[in-house]
Backbone bond lengths (Angstrom), bond angles and torsions (degrees), N, CA, C in turn:
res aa  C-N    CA-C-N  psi(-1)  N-CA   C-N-CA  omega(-1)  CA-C   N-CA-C  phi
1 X - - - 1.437 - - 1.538 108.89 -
2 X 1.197 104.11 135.15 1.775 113.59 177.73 1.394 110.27 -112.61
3 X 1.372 118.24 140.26 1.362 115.52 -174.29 1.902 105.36 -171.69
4 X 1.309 97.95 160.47 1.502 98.19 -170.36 1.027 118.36 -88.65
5 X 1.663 92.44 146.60 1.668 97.46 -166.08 1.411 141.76 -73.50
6 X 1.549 131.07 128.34 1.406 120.24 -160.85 1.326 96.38 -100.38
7 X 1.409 101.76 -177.28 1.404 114.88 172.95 1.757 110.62 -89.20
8 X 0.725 88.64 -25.75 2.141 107.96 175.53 1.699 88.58 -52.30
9 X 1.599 125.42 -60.37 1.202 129.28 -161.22 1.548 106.63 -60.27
10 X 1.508 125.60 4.35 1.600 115.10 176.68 1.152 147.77 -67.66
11 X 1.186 97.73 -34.46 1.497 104.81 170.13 1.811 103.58 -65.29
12 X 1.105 136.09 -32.09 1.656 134.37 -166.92 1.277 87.36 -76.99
13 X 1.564 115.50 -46.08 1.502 107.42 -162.01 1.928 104.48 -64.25
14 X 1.099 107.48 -65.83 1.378 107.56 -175.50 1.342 128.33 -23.80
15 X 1.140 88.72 -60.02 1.656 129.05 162.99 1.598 99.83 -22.86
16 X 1.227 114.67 -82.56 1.500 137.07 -169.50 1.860 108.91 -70.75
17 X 1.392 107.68 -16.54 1.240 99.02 168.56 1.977 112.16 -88.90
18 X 1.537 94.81 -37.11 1.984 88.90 170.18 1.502 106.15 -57.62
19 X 1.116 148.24 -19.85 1.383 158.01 -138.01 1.530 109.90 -96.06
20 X 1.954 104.02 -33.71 1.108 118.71 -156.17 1.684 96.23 -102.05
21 X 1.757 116.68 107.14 1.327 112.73 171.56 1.448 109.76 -60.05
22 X 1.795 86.66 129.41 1.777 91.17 155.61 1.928 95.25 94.79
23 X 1.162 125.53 -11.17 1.037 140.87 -172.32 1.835 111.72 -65.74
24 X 1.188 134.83 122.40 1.582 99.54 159.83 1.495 119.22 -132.07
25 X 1.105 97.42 160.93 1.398 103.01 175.35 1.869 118.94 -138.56
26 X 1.177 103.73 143.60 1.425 118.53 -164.82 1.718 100.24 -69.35
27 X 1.432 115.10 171.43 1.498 123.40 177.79 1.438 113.59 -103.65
28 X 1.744 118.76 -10.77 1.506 114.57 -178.26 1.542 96.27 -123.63
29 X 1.280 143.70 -56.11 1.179 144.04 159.38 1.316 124.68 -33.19
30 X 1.410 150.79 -52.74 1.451 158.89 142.54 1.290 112.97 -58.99
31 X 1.174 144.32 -10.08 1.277 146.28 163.26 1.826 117.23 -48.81
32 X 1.049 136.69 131.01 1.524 141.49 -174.39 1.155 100.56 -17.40
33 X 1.667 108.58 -61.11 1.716 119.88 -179.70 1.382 121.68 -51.00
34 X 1.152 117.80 -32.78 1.368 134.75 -147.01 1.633 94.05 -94.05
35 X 1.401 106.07 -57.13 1.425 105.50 175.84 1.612 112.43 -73.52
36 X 1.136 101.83 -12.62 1.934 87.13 -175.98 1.407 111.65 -95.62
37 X 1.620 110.29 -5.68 1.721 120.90 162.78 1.329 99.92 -57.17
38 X 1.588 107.17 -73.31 1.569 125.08 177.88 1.319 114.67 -20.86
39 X 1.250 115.15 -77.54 1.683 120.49 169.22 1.849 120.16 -43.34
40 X 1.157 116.76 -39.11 1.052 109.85 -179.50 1.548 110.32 -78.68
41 X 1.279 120.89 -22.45 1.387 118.57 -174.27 1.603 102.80 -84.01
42 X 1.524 127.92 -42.60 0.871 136.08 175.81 1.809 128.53 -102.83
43 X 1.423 99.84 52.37 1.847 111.04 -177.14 1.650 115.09 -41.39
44 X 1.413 112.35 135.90 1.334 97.03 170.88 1.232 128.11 77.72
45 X 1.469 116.37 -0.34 1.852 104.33 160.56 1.158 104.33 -146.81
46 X 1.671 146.26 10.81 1.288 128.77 145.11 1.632 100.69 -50.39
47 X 1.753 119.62 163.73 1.616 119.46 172.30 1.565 85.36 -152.14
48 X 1.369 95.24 162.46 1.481 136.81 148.93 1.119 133.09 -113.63
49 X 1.119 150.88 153.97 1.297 164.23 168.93 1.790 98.88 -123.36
50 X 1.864 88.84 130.44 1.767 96.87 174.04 1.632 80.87 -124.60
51 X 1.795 96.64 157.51 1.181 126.14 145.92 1.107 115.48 -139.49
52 X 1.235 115.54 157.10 1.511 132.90 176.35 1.554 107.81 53.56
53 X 1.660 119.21 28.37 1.410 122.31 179.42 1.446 104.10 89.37
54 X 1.352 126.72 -14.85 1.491 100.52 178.50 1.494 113.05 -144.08
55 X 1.444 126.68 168.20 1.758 119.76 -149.58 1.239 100.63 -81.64
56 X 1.299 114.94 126.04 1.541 149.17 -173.78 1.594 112.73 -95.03
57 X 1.299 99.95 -23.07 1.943 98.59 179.56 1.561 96.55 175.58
58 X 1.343 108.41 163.45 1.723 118.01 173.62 1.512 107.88 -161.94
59 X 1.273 92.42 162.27 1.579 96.34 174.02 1.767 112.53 -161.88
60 X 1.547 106.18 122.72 1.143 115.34 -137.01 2.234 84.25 -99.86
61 X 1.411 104.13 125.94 1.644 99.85 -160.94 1.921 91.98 -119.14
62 X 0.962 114.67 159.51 1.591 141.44 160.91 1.243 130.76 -163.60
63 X 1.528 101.30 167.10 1.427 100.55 -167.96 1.562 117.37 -141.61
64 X 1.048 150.38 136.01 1.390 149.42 147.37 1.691 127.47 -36.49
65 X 1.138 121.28 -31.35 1.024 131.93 -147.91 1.493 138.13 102.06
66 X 1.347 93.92 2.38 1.920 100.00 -153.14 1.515 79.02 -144.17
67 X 1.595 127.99 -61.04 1.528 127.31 -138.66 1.555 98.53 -137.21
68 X 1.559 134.97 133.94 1.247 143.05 152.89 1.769 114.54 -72.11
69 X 1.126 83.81 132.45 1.835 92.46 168.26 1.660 105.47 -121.28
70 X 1.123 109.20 165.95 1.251 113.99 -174.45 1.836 122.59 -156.72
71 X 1.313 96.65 93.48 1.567 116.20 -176.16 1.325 126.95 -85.73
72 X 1.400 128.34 135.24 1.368 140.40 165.47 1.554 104.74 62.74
73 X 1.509 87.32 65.66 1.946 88.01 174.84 1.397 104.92 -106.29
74 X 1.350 97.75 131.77 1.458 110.73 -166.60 1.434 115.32 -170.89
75 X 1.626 110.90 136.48 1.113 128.69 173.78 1.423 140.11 -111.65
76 X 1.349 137.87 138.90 1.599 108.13 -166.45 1.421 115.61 -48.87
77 X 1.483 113.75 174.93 1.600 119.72 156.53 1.611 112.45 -63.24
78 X 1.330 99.43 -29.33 1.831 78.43 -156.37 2.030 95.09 -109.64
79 X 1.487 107.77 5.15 1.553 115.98 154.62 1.597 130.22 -82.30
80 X 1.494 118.76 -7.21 1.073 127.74 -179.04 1.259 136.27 -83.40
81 X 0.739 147.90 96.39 1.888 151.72 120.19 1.601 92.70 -179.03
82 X 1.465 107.74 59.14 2.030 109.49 -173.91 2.037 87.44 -126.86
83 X 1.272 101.68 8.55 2.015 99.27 -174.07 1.025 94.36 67.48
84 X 1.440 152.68 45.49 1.671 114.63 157.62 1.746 86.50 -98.81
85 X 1.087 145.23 2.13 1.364 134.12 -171.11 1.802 103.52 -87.56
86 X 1.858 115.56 -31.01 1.346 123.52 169.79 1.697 95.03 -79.98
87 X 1.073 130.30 -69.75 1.354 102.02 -169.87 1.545 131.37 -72.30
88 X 1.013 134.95 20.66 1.207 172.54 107.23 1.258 99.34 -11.70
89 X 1.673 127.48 -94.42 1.092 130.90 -173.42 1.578 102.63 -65.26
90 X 0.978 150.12 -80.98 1.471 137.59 -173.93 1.489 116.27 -41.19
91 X 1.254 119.50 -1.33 1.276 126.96 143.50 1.220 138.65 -52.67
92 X 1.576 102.49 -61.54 1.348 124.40 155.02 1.508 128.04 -60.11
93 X 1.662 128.01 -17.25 0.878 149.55 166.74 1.487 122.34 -62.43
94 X 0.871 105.93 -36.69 1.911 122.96 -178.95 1.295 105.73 -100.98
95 X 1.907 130.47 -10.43 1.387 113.85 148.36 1.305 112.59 -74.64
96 X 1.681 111.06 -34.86 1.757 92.33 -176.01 1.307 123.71 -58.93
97 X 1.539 111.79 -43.38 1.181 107.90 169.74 1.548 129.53 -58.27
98 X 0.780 122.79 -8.83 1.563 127.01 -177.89 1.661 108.61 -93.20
99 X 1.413 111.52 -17.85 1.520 129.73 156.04 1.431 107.14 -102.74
100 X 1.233 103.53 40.93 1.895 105.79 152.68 1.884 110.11 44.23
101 X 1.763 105.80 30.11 1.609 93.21 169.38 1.438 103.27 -104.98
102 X 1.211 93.61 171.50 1.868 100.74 -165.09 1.556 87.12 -127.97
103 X 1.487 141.83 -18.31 1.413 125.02 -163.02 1.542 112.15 -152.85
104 X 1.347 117.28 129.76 1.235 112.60 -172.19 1.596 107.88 -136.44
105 X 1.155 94.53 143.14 2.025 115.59 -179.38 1.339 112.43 -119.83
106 X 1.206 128.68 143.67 1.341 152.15 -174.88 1.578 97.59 -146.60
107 X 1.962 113.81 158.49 1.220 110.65 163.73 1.669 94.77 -125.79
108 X 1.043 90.51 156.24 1.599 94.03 172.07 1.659 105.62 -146.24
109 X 1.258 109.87 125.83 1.822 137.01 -165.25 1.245 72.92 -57.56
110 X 1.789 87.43 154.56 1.375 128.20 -170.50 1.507 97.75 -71.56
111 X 1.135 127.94 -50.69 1.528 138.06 -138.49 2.169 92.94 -111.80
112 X 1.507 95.76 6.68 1.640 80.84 172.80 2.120 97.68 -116.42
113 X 1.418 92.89 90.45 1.742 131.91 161.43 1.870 93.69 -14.72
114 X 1.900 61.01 -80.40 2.269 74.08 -158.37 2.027 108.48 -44.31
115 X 1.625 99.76 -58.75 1.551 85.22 170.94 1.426 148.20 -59.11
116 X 1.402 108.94 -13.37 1.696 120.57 173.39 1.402 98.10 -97.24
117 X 1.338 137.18 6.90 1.203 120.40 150.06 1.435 115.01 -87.47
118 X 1.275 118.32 -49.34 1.251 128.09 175.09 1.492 123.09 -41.97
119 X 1.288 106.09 -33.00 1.453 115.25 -173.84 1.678 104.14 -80.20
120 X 1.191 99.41 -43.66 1.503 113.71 -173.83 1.514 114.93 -77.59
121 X 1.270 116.02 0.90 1.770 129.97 177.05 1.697 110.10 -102.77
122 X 1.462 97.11 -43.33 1.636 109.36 171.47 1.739 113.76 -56.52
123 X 1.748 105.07 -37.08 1.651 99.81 -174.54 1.251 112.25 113.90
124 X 1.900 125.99 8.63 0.915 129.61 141.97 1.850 130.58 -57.97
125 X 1.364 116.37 135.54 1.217 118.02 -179.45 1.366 111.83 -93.90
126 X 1.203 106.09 139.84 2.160 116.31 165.65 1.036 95.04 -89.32
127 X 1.456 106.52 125.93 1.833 127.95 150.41 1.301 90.00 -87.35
128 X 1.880 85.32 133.48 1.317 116.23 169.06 2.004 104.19 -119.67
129 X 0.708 74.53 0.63 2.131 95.97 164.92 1.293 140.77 -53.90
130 X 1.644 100.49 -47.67 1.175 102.18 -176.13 1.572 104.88 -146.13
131 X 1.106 119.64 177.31 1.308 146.04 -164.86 1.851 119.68 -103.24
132 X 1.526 114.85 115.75 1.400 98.04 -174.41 1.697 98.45 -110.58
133 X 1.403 108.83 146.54 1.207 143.83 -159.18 1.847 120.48 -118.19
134 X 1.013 121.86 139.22 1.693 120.36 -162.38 1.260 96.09 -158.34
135 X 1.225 104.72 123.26 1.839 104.47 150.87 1.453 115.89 -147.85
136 X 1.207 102.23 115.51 1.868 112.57 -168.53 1.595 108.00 -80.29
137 X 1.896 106.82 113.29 1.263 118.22 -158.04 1.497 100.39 -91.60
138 X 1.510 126.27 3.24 1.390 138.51 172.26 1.434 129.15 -138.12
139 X 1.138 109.31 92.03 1.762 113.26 -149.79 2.090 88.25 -83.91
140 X 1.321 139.24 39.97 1.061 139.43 136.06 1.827 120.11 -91.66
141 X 1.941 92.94 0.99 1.555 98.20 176.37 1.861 125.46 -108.05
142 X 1.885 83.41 65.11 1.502 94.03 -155.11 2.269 107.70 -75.93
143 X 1.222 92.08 177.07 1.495 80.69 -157.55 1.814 90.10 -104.09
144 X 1.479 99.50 151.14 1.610 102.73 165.82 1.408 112.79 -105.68
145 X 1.075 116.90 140.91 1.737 124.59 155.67 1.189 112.48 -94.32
146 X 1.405 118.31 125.16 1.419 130.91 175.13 1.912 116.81 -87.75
């Protein structure tokens, strides 16, 4: 079952993001707060997927108005290669569109294998174009590796 993501769903989510080697997540941005800003700014197209009663993968989505991004998509280890990670995202796909976006970006680390294949099997394209850029305007928003 796929369904949108609450803030109630955090603790599973968190949970499932320490879970995920190689995974990271920030200390002010992913934080309860951080995600329940997220959600409120962006209603209706973060998702989850449960099986067997409990969260199996998520992927946390926003938008500008113009462009979709798409953060912390991820599925368990022992939920993977069953499609809930493609229908998952085409989940999220039919909220953007219903908020009038036409184009969506995600990054996915160099050194995470399984996801740049995945992306690249689904029919996502790699830009080799342009250049991505970061500058952390709150150095209490340090990053974890899982």
């Amino acid at each position: 079952m796929i369904r949108d993501m609450l803030i109630d769903d955090y603790p599973q989510i968190i949970k499932l993001w320490r879970s995920i080697s190689g995974f990271r997540i920030r200390s002010i941005d992913d934080s309860e707060e951080g995600i329940r800003r997220f959600l409120a700014r962006n209603p209706g197209i973060s998702k989850v997927v449960f099986v067997e009663g409990k969260i199996a993968g998520s992927v946390l989505c926003g938008h500008d108005g113009r462009t979709g991004t798409l953060y912390h998509v991820c599925i368990a280890d022992d939920f993977r290669r069953r499609g809930l990670g493609e229908a998952m995202i085409e989940a999220v796909l039919e909220s953007l569109k219903k908020e009038h976006i036409h184009t969506v970006n995600l990054i996915a680390f160099t050194e995470n294998t399984g996801g740049n294949i995945f992306w690249q099997t689904i029919g996502w394209k790699k830009r080799d174009d342009v250049n991505y850029y970061e500058k952390v305007i709150d150095s209490m928003n340090t990053i974890e590796i899982c």
